[in-house]
N, C-alpha and C positions, 0 to 999 in steps of 0.2 A: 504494500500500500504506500502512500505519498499524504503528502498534505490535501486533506478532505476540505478545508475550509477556513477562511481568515477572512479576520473583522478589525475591524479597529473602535475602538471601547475608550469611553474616558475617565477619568478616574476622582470627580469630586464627592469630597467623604460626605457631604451636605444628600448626596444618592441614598444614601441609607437612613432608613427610616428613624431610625433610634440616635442617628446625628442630625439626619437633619430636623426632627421637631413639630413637622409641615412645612418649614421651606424647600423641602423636595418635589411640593410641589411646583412651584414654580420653574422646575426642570422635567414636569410629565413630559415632555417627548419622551428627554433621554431615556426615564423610566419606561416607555414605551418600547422603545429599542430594543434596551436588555433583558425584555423579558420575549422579545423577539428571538433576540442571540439564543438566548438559553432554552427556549424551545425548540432552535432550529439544530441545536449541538446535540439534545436529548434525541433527536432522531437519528442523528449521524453516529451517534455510539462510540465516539472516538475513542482509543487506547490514552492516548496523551494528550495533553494541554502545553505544546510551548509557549512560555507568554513571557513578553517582556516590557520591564519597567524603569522608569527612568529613575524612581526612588529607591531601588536597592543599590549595592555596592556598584561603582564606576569608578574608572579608570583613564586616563586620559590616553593609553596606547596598548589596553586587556581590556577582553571583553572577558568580566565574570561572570562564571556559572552557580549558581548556589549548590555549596556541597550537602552531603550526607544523606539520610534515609528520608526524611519529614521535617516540617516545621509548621509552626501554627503561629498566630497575631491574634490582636485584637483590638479593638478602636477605644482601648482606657486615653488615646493623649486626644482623643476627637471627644472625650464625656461619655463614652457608651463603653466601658467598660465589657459589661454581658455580651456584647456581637460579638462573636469570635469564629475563628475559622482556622481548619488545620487540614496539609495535605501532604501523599504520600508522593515523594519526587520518585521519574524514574532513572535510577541509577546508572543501567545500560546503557539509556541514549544518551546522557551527560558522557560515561567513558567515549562512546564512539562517539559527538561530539567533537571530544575535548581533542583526540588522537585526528579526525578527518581536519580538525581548524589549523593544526599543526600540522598537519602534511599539505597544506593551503598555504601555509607561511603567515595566517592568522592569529597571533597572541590571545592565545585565552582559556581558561581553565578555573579551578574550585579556589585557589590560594586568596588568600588576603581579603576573607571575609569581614565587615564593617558587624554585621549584625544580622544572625540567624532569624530574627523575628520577621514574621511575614511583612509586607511596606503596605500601605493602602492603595497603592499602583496598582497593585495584585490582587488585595482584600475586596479592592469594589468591582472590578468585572468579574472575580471568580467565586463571590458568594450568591450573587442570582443563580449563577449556571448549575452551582456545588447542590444548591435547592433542586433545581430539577433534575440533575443528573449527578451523580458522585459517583461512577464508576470510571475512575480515568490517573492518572499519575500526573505528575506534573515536571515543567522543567523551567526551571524559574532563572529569565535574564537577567543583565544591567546592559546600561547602554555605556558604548564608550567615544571617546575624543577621536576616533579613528576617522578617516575621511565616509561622508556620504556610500562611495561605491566598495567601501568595505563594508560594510553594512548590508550592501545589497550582498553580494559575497558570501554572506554569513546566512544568510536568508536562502540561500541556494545550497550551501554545506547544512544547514538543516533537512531543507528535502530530500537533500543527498542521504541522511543519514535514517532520518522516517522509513525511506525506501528502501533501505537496507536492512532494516530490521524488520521491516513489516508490518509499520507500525499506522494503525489510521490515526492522522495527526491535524489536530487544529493550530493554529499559530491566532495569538491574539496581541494584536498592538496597543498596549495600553499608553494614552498619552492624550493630553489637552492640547488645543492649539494657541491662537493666542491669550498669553497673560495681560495684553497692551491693549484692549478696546476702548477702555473708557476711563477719565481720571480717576473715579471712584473705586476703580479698579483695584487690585492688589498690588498694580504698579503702576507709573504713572503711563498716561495716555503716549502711543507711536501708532505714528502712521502705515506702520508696516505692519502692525497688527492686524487688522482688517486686511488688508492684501496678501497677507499669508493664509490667512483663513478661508478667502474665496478659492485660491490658487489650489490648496490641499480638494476643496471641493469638487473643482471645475477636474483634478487630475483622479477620482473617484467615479464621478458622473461619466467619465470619457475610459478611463482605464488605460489611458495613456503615462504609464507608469515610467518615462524617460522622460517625461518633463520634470520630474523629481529631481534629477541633475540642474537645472536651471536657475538657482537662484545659489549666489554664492554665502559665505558660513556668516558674513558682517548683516546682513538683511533679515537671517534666522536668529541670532541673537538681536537685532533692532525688535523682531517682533515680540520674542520671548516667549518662545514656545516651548513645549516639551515633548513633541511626540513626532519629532520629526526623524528620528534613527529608527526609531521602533516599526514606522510607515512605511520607511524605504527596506527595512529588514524585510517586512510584512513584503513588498513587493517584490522580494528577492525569491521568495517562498514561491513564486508563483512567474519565474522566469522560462519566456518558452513555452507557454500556455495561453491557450484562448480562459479569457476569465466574465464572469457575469460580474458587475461590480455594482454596486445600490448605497445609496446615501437615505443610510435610514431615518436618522433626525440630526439641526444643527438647532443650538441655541445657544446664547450669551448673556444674562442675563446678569450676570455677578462679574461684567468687564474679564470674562475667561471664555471663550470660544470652547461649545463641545460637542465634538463631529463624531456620529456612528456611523459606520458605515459595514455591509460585508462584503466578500468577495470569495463568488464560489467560482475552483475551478475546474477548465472543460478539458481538449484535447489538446495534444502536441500543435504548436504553430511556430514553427523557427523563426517567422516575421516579427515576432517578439522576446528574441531572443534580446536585449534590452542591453544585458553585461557586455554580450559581443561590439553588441552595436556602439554602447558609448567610449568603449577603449577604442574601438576604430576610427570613431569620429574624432575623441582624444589626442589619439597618435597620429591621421591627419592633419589635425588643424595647428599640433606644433611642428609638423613635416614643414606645413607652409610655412612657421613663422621661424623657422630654421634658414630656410630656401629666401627669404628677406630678412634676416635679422640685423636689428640695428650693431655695426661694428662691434659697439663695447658690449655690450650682450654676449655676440658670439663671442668676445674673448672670453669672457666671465664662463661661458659654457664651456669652451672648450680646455679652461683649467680645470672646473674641476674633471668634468669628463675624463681628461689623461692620468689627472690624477688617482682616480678609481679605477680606471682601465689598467695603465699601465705605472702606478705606483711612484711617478714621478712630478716634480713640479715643473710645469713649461717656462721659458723663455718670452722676450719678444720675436725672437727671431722664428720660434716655431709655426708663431701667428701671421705668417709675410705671406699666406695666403688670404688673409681677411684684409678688406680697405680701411682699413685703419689710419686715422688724422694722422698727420706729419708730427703733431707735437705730444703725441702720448707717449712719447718716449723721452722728452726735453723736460714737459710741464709736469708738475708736481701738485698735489691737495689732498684733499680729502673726497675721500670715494665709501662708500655703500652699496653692495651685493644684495638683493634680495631676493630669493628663488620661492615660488608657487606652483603645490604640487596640486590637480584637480581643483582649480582655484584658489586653492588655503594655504597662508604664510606655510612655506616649509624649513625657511632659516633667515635671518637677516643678521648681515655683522660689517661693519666696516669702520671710519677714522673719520674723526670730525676736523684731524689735521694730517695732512702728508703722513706716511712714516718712513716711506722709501723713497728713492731717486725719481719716480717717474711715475704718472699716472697709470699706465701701462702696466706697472710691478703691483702698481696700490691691485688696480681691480686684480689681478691673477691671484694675490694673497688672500683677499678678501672673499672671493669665491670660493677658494677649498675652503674658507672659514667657514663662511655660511654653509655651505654644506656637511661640513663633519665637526665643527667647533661651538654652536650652537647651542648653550648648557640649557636649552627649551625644549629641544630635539633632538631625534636620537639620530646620528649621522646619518648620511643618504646614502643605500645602496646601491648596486649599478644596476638592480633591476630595475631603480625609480627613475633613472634617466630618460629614458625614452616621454616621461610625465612631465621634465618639467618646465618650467620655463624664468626667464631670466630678466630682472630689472637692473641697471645701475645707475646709481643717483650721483652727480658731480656736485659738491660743494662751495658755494660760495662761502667767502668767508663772513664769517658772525658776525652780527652789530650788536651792544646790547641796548633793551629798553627799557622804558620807565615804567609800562605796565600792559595786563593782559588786551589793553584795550589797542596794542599796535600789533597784533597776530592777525593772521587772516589765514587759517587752517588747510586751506587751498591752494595760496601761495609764500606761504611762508613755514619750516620748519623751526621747532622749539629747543633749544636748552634749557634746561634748570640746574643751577648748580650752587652747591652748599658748601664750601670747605673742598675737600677732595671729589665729594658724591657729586655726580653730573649724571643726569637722565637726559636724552636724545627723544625726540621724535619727528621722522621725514615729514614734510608737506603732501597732502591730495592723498590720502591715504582714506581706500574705502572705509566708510562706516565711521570715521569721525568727521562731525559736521558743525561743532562749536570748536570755539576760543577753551571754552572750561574742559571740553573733553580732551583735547591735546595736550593742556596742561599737565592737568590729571595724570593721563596716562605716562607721561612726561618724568613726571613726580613719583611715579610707583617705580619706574623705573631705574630712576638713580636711588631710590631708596630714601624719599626726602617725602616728610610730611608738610603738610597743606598750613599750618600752623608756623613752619620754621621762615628765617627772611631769608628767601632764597632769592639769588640773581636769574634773570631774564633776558636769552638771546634770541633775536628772529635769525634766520638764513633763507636765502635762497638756492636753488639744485636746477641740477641742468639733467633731465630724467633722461634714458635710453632703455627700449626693449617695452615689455609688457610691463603696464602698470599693478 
């Protein structure tokens, strides 16, 4: 057997009756929904329940699996106390699992569990269902920092693995959409909220499950969402497959978006082979911007490149096939590498002043930096190359100001500096859109709080390659 069925579930504790009091009513869709879901699983008799949540243990580069035999929760920090809920995980499908994600080259396994207790990620899709049907195992996710199409990835080594054992398997997406609808909200009001919200729906209604690649990681944090791994996991599950997909209910009524949705699937259709298609397009569209890349770009790629390939650091002279300005080898500054892998920062490291003879030397140093130097990241291997792609920012030199009020986020980069500590951050940089945010980010970065009298530099850069 294979995956019999996937829904995507959301997961406010205000759903349950004993928390929410009667304001659960004011979410009857979604109560609607779940008693759809769980009528529609009772007939399906699945063996297993994969379900993942964004409240159990996460990792920024593992995807955890909850170890051991069982576990149970219950909603004492939500006031209800009495709900409780407890299930039998299955242990087979975690081994094989844990063994197909590592032969995947996917990090992830039982280690470095936060807390055995069940989450309410988990508690609220899988106490309806547990009501109508309790004969099933479970296999309880986290989500992790790993990019979008691992995640898909992982959604496919699940099936892979259902399939292998035999197992009839539901996969359940637990996850809210926007946290950002309305000021009243639990956070303050973004415009991205509402546009993430539609976007999830409109890719539900259509089953067009590669537009899920289409919005990059600074847009899903603007909106504040939670259940966007668990979606694209959900549709990983179902790669390769004609699928029936239904938006059961959406409402927002507490400035938190929450989309039901199922998705049953049909026969084999390669047309949706979704993984193939997006590496192809991936590995295209940086063919082309290889086949034009701006100068200092391709030198920045082709250092580290050699230096992963073949263990050495390059020269200028090795570069005398790229048309490289007459004076990168004369003029001296400060230079910045930043390399993006599937859209998302994958290193950034460079010099806010010269350190070597020659801007030509700066960018080749600062390339293998970014790439393997990076204390955010864990070095880049040579299978990531073919992913990724290459910025370098030329520095002007600093002025200082008098205050936040001469930034301009777009075109101007920031220094903060305290004594020795100096925080950086480049100008036009997605997803920061204030003066307060660059500082901010500015300030965590050298390690300098909001409080201390720190100095203030603008710069301006002279950008090359993908922003």
């Amino acid at each position: 057997m294979a995956i019999i069925y996937g829904c995507l579930l959301p997961h406010p504790p205000l759903l349950n009756e004993r928390v929410g009091k009667g304001r659960e009513k004011e979410i009857s869709e979604t109560q609607k929904s779940f008693s759809y879901v769980a009528n529609a699983i009772k007939e399906l008799e699945p063996d297993t329940i994969v379900i993942m949540s964004p409240h159990t243990t996460t990792y920024s580069d593992y995807l955890h699996i909850s170890p051991g035999e069982a576990a149970h929760g219950d909603f004492s920090s939500f006031g209800a106390r009495d709900e409780k809920l407890s299930v039998t995980y299955d242990t087979e499908f975690v081994r094989e699992l844990i063994l197909s994600g590592i032969k995947g080259g996917i990090p992830m396994g039982t280690e470095g569990e936060e807390s055995k207790a069940l989450d309410h990620g988990v508690m609220i899709p899988l106490l309806p269902i547990s009501k109508a049907y309790d004969n099933f195992k479970v296999v309880r996710l986290g989500v992790s920092g790993m990019y979008p199409i691992t995640h898909y990835e992982i959604g496919m080594i699940i099936r892979g693995v259902s399939e292998k054992l035999g197992r009839r398997t539901v996969f359940i997406a637990s996850g809210d959409m926007s946290h950002r609808l309305s000021h009243d909200g639990p956070y303050s009001f973004s415009k991205e909220g509402p546009v993430f919200d539609s976007w999830i729906k409109e890719i539900f209604e259509t089953g067009d499950f590669l537009r899920l690649f289409e919005r990059e990681e600074s847009f899903l944090e603007k909106a504040g969402e939670c259940g966007y791994r668990p979606i694209v996991t959900l549709a990983g599950t179902m790669d390769g497959r004609n699928v029936i997909t239904k938006v059961l209910s959406y409402e927002g009524p507490f400035g938190v978006g929450y989309l039901s949705c199922e998705v049953i699937p049909e026969g084999e259709n390669k047309e949706r082979n979704f993984f193939d298609m997006y590496k192809n397009k991936e590995v295209s569209r940086l063919k082309e911007v290889k086949e034009y890349e701006d100068p200092y770009a391709a030198l920045a790629r082709l250092s580290l490149e050699t230096r992963l390939k073949e263990g050495r650091v390059i020269t200028l002279k090795d570069a005398e096939h790229i048309s490289l300005p007459s004076d990168i080898s004369s003029k001296a500054g400060g230079v910045f590498v930043t390399l993006k892998e599937h859209g998302t920062l994958r290193g950034c490291i460079g010099t806010i002043e010269g350190q070597r003879a020659s801007l030509g030397e700066e960018i080749i140093e600062n390339a293998v930096s970014s790439g393997l130097r990076d204390p955010r990241f864990d070095p880049v291997t040579v299978n990531e190359l073919p992913y990724l792609s290459y910025s370098v920012d030329i520095l002007y030199p600093a002025e200082r100001i008098s205050s936040i009020g001469d930034l301009d986020p777009k075109v101007y980069g920031v220094i903060v500096s305290k004594g020795h500590r100096r925080g950086l951050l480049l100008p036009n940089i997605e997803g920061v859109d204030t003066k307060e945010e660059q500082v901010e980010i500015a300030l965590r970065k050298g390690g300098i709080s909001k409080s201390e009298n720190y100095v203030l530099e603008r710069f301006k850069v002279e950008r090359h390659g993908e922003s």
